[in-house]
PDB file of N, CA, C, O and CB in Angstrom:
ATOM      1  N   UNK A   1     130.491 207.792 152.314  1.00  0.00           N
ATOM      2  CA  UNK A   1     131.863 208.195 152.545  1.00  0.00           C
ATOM      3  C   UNK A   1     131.875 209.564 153.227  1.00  0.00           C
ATOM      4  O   UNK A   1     130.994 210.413 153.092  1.00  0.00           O
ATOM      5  CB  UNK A   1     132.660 208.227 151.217  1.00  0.00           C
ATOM      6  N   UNK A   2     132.906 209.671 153.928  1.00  0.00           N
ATOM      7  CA  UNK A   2     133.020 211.107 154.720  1.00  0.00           C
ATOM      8  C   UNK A   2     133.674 212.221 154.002  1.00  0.00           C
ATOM      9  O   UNK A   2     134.636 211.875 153.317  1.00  0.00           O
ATOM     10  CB  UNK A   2     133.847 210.972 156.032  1.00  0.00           C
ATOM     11  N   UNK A   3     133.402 213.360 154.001  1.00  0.00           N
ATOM     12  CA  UNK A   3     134.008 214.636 153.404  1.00  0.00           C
ATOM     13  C   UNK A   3     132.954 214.617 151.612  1.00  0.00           C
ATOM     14  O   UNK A   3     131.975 214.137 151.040  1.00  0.00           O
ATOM     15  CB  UNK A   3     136.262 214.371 153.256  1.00  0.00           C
ATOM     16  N   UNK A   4     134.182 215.585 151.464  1.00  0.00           N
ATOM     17  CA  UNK A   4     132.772 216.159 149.826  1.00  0.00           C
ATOM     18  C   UNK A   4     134.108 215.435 148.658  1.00  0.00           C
ATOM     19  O   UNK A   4     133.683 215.067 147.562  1.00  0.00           O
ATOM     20  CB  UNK A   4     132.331 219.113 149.380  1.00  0.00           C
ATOM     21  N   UNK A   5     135.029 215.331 148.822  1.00  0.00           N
ATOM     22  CA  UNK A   5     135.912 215.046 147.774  1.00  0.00           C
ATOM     23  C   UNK A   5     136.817 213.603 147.816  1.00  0.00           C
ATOM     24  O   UNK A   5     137.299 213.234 148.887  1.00  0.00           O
ATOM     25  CB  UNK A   5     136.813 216.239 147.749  1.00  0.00           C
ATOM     26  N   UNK A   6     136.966 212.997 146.856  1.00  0.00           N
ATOM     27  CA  UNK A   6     137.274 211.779 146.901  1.00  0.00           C
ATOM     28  C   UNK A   6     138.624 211.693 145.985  1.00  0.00           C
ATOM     29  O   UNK A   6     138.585 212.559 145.111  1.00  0.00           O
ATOM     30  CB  UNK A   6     136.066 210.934 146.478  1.00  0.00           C
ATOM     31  N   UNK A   7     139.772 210.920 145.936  1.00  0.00           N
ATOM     32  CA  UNK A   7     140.630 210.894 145.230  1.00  0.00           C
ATOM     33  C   UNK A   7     140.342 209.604 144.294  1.00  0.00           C
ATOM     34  O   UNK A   7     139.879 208.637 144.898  1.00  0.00           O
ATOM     35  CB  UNK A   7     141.788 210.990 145.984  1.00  0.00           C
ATOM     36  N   UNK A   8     140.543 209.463 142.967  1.00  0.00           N
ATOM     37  CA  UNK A   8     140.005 208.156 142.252  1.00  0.00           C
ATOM     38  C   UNK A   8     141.810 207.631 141.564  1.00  0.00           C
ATOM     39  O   UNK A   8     142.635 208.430 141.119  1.00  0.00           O
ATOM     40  CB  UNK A   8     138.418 208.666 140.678  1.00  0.00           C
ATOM     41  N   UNK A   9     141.995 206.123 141.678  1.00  0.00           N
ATOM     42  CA  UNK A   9     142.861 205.843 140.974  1.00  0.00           C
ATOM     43  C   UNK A   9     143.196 204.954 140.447  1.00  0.00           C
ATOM     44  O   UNK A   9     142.959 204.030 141.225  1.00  0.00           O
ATOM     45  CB  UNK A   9     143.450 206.037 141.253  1.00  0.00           C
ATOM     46  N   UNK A  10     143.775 204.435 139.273  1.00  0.00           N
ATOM     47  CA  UNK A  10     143.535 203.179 138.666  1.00  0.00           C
ATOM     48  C   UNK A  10     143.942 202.217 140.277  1.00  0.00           C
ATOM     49  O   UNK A  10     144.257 202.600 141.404  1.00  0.00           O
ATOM     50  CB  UNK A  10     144.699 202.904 137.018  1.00  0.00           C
ATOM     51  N   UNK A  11     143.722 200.763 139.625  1.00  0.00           N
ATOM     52  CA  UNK A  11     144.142 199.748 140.515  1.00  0.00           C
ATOM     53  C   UNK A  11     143.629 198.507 139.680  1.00  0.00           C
ATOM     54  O   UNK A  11     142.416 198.381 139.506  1.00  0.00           O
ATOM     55  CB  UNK A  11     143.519 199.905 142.080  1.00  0.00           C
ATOM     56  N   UNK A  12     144.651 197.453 139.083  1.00  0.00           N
ATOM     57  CA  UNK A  12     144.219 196.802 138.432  1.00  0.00           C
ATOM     58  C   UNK A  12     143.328 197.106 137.122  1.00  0.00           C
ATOM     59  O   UNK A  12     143.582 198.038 136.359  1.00  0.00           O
ATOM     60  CB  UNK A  12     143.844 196.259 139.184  1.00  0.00           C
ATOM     61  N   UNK A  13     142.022 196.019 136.917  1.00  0.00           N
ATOM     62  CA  UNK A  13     141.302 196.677 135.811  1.00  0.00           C
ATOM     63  C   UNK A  13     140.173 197.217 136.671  1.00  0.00           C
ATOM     64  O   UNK A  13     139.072 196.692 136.502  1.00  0.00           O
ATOM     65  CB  UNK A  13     140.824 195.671 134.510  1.00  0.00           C
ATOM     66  N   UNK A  14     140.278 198.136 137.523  1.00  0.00           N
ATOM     67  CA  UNK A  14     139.066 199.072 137.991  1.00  0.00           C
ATOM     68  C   UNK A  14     139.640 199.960 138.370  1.00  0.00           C
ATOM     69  O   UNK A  14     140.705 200.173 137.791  1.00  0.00           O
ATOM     70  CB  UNK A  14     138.103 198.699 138.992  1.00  0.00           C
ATOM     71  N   UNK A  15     139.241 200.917 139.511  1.00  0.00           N
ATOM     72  CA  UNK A  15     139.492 201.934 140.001  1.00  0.00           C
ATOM     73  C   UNK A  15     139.317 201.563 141.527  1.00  0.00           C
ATOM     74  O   UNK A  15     138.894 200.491 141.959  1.00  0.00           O
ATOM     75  CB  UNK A  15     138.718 202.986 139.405  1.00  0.00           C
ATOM     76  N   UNK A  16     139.836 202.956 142.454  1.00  0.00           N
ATOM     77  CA  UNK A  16     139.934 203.048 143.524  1.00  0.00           C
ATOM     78  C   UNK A  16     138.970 204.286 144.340  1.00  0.00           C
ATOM     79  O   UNK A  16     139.609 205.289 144.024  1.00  0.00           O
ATOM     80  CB  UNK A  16     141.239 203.080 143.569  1.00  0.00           C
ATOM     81  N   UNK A  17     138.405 204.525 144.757  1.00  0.00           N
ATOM     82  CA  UNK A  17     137.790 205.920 145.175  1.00  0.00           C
ATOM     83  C   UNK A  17     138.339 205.934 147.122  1.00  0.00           C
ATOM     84  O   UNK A  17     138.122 205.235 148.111  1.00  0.00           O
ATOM     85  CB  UNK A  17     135.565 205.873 144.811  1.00  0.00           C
ATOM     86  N   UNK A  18     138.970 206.938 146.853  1.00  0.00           N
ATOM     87  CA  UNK A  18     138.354 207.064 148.392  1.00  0.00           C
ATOM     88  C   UNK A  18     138.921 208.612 149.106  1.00  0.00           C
ATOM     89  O   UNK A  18     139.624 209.448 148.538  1.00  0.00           O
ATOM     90  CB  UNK A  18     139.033 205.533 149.479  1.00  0.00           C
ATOM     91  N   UNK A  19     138.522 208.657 150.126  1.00  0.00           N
ATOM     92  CA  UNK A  19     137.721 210.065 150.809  1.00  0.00           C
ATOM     93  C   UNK A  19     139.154 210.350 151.052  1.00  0.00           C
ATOM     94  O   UNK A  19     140.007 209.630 151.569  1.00  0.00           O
ATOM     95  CB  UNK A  19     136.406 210.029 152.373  1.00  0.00           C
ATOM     96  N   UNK A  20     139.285 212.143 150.334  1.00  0.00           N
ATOM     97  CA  UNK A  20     140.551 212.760 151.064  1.00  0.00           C
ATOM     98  C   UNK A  20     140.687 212.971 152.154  1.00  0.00           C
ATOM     99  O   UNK A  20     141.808 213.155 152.629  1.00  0.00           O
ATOM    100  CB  UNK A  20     140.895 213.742 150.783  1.00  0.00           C
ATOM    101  N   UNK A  21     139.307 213.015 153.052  1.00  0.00           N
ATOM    102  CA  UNK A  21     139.873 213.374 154.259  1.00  0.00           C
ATOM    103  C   UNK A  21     139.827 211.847 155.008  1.00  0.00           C
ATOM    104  O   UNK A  21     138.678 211.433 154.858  1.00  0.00           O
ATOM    105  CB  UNK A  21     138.989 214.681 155.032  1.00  0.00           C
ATOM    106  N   UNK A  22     140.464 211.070 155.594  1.00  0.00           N
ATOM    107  CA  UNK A  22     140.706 209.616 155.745  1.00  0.00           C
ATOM    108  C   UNK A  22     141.275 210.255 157.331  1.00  0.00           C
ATOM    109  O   UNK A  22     142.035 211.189 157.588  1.00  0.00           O
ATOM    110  CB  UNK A  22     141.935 208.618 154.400  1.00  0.00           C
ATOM    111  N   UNK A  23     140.410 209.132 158.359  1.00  0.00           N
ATOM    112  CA  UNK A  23     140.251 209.323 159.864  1.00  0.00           C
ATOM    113  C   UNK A  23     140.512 207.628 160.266  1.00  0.00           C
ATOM    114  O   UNK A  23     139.598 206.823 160.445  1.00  0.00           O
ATOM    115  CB  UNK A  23     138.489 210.082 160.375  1.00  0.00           C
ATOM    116  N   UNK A  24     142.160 207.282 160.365  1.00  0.00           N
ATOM    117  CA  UNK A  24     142.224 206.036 160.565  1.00  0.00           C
ATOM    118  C   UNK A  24     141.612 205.614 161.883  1.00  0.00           C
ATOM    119  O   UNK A  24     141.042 204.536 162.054  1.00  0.00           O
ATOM    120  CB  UNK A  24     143.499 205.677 160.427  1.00  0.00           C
ATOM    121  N   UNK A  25     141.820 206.798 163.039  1.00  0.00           N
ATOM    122  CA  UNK A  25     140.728 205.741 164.208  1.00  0.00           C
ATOM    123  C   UNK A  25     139.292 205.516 164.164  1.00  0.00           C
ATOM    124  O   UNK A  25     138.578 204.725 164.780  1.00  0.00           O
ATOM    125  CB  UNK A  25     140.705 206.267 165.639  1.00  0.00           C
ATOM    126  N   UNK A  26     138.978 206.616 163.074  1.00  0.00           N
ATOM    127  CA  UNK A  26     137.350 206.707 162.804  1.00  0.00           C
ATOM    128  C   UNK A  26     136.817 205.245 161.993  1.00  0.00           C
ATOM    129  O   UNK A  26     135.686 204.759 162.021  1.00  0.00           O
ATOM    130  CB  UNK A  26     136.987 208.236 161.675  1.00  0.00           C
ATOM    131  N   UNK A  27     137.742 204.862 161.447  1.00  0.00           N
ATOM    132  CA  UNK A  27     137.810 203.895 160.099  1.00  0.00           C
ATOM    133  C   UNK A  27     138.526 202.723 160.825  1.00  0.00           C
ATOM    134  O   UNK A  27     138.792 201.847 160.001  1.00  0.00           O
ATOM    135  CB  UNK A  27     138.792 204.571 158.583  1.00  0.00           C
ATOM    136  N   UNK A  28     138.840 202.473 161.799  1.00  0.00           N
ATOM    137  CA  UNK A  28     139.129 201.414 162.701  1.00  0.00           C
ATOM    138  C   UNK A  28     137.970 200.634 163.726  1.00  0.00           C
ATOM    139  O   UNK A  28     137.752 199.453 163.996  1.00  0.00           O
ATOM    140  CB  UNK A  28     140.142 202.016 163.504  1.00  0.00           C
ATOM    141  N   UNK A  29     137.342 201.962 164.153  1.00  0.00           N
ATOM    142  CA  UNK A  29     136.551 202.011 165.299  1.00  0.00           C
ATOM    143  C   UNK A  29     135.165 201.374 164.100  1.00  0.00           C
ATOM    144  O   UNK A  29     135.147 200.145 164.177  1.00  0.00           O
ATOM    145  CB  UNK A  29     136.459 203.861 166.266  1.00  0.00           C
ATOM    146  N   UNK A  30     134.616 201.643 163.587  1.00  0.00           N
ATOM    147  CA  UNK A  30     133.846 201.341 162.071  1.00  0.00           C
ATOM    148  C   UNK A  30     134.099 199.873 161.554  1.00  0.00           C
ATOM    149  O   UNK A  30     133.123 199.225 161.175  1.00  0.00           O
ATOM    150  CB  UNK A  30     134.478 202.419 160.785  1.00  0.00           C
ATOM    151  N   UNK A  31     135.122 199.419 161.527  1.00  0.00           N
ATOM    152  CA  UNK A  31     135.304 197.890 161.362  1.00  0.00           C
ATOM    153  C   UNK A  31     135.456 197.279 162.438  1.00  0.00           C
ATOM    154  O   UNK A  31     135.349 196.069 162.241  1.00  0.00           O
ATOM    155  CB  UNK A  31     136.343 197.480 160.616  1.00  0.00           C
ATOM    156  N   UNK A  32     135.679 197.562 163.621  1.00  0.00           N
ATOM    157  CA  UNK A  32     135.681 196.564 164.831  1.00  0.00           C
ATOM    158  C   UNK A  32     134.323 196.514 165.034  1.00  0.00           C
ATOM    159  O   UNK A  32     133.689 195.493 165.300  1.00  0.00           O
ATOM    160  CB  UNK A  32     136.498 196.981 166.198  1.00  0.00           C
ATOM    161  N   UNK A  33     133.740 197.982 164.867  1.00  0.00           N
ATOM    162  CA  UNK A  33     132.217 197.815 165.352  1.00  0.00           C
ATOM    163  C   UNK A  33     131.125 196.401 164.681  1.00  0.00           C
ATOM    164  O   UNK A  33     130.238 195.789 165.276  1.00  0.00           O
ATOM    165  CB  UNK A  33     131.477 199.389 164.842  1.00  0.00           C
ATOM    166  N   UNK A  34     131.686 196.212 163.084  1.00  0.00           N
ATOM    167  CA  UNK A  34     131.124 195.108 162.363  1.00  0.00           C
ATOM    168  C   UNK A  34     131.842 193.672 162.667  1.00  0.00           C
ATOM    169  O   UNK A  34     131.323 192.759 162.025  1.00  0.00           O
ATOM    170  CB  UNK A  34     131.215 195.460 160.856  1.00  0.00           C
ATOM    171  N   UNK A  35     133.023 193.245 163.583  1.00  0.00           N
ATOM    172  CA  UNK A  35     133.761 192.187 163.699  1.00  0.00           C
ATOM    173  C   UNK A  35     132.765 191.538 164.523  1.00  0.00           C
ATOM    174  O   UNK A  35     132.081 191.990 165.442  1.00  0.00           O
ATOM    175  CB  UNK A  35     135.183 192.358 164.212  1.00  0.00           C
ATOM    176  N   UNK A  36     132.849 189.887 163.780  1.00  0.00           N
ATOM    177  CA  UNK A  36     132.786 189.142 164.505  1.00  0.00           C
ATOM    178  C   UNK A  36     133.177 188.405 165.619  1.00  0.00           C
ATOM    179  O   UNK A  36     133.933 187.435 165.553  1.00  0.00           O
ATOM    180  CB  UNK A  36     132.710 188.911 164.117  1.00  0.00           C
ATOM    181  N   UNK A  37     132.560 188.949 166.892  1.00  0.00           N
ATOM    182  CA  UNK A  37     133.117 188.458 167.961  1.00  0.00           C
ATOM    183  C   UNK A  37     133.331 186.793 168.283  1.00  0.00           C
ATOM    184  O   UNK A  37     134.065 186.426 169.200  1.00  0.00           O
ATOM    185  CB  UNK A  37     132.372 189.050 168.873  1.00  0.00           C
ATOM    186  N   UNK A  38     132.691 185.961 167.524  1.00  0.00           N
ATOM    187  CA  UNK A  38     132.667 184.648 167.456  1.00  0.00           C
ATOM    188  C   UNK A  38     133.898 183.823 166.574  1.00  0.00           C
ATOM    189  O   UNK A  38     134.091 182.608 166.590  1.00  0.00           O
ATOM    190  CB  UNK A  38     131.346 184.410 166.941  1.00  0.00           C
ATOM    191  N   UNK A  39     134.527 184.665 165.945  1.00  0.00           N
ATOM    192  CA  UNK A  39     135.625 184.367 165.225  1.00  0.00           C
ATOM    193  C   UNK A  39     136.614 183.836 165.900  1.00  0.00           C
ATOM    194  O   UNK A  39     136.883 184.406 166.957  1.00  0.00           O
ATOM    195  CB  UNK A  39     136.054 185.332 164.619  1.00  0.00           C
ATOM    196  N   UNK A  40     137.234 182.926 165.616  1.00  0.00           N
ATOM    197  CA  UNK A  40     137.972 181.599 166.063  1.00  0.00           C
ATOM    198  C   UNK A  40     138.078 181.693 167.527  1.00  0.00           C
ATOM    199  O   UNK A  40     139.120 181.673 168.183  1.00  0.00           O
ATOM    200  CB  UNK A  40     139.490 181.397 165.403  1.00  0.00           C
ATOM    201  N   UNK A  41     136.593 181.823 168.057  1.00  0.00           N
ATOM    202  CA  UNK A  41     137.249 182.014 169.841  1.00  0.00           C
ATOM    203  C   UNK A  41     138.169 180.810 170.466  1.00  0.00           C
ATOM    204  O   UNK A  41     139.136 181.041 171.191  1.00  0.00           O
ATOM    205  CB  UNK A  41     135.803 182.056 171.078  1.00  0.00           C
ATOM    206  N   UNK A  42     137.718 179.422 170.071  1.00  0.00           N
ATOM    207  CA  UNK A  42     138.318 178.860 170.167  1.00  0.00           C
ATOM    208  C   UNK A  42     139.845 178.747 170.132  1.00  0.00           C
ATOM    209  O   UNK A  42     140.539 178.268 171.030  1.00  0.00           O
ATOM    210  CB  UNK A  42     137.817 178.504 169.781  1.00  0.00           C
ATOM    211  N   UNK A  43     140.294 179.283 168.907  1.00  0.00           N
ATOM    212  CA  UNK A  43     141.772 178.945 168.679  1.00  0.00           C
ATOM    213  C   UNK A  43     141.635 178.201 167.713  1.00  0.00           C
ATOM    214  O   UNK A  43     140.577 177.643 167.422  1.00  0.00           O
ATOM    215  CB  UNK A  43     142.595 178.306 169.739  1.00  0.00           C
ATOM    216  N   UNK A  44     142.760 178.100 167.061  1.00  0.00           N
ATOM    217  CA  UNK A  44     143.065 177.307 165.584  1.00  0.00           C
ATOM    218  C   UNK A  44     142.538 175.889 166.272  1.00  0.00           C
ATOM    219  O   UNK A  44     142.672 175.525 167.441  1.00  0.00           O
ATOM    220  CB  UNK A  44     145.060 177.292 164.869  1.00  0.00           C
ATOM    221  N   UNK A  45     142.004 175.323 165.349  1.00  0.00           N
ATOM    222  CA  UNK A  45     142.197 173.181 165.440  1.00  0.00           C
ATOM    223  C   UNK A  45     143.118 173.076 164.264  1.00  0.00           C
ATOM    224  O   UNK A  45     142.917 173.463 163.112  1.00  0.00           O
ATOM    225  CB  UNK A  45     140.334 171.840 164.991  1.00  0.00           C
ATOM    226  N   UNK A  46     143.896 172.632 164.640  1.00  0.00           N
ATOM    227  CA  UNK A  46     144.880 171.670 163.237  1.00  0.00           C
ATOM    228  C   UNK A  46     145.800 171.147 163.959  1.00  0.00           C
ATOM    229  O   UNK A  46     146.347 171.518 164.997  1.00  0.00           O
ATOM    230  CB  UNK A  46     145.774 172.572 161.834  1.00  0.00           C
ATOM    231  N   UNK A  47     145.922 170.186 163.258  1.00  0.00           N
ATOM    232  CA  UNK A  47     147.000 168.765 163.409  1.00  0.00           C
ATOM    233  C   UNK A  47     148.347 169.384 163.771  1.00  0.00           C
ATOM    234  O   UNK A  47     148.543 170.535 163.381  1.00  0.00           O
ATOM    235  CB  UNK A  47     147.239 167.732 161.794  1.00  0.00           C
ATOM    236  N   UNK A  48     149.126 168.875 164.343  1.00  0.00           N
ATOM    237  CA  UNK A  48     150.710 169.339 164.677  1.00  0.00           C
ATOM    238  C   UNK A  48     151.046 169.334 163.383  1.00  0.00           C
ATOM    239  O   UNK A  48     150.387 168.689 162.568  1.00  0.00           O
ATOM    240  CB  UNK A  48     151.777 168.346 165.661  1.00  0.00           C
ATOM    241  N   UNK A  49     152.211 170.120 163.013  1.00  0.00           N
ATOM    242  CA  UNK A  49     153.022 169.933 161.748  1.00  0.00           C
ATOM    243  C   UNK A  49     153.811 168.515 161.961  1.00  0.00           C
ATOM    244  O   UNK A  49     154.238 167.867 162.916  1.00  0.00           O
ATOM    245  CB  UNK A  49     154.124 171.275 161.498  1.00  0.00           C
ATOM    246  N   UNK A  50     153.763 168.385 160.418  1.00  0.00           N
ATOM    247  CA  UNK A  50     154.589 167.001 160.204  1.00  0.00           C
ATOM    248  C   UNK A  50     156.602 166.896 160.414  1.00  0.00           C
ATOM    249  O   UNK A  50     157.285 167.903 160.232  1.00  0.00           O
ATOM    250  CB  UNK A  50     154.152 166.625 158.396  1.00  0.00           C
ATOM    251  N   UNK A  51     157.071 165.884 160.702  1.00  0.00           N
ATOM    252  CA  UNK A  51     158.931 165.927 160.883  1.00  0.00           C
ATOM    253  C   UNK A  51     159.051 166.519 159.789  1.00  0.00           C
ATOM    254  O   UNK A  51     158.189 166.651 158.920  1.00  0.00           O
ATOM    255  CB  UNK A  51     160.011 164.433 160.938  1.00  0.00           C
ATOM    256  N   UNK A  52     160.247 166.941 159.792  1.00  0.00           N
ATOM    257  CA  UNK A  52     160.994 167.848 158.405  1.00  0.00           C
ATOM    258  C   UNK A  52     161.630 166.717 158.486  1.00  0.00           C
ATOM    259  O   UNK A  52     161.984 166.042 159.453  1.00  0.00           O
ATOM    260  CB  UNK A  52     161.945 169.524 158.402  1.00  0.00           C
ATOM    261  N   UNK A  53     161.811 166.489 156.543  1.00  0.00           N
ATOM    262  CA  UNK A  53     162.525 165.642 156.278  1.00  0.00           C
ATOM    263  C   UNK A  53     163.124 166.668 155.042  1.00  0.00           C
ATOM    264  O   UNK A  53     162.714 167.656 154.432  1.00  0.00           O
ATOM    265  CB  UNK A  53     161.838 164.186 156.073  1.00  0.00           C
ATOM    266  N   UNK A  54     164.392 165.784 155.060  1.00  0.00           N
ATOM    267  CA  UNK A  54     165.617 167.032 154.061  1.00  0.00           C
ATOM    268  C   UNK A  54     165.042 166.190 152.634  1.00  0.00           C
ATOM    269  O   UNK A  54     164.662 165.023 152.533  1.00  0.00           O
ATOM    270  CB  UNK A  54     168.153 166.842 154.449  1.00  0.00           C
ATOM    271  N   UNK A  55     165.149 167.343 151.527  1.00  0.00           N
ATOM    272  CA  UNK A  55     165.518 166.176 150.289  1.00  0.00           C
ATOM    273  C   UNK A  55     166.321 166.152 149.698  1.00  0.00           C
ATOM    274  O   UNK A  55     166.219 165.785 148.527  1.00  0.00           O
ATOM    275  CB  UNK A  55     164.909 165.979 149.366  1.00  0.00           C
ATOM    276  N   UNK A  56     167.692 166.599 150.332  1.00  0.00           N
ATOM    277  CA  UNK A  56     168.861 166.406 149.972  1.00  0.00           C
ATOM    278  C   UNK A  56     169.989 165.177 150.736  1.00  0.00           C
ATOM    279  O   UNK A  56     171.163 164.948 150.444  1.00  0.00           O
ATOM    280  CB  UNK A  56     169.259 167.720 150.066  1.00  0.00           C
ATOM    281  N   UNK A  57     169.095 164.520 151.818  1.00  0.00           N
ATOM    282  CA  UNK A  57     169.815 163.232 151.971  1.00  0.00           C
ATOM    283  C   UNK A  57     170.106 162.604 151.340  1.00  0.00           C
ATOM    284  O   UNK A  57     170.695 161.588 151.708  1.00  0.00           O
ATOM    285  CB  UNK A  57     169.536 162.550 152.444  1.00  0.00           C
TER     286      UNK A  57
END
């Protein structure tokens, strides 16, 4: 983690830690760098949606 001090806080039944000093393009640039470029290049496959039918006819 970056910087010397961390803020901790509940969340659920654990905790949370993370760095006071927080660099969202630094921390953007850091997860694109790990993205999978192969991820749905394609595009979705799935079936058309089905007719709407009411169920109050």
């Amino acid at each position: 983690m970056p910087g010397t001090e961390v803020t901790i806080r509940p969340m659920g039944r654990g905790v949370l830690i993370e760095p006071k000093e927080f660099d969202p393009t630094m921390w953007l640039a850091e997860l694109r760098a790990h993205q999978d470029p192969m991820f749905m290049e394609d595009g979705r496959q799935q079936p058309e949606n089905p007719d709407e039918k009411s169920i109050f006819d």
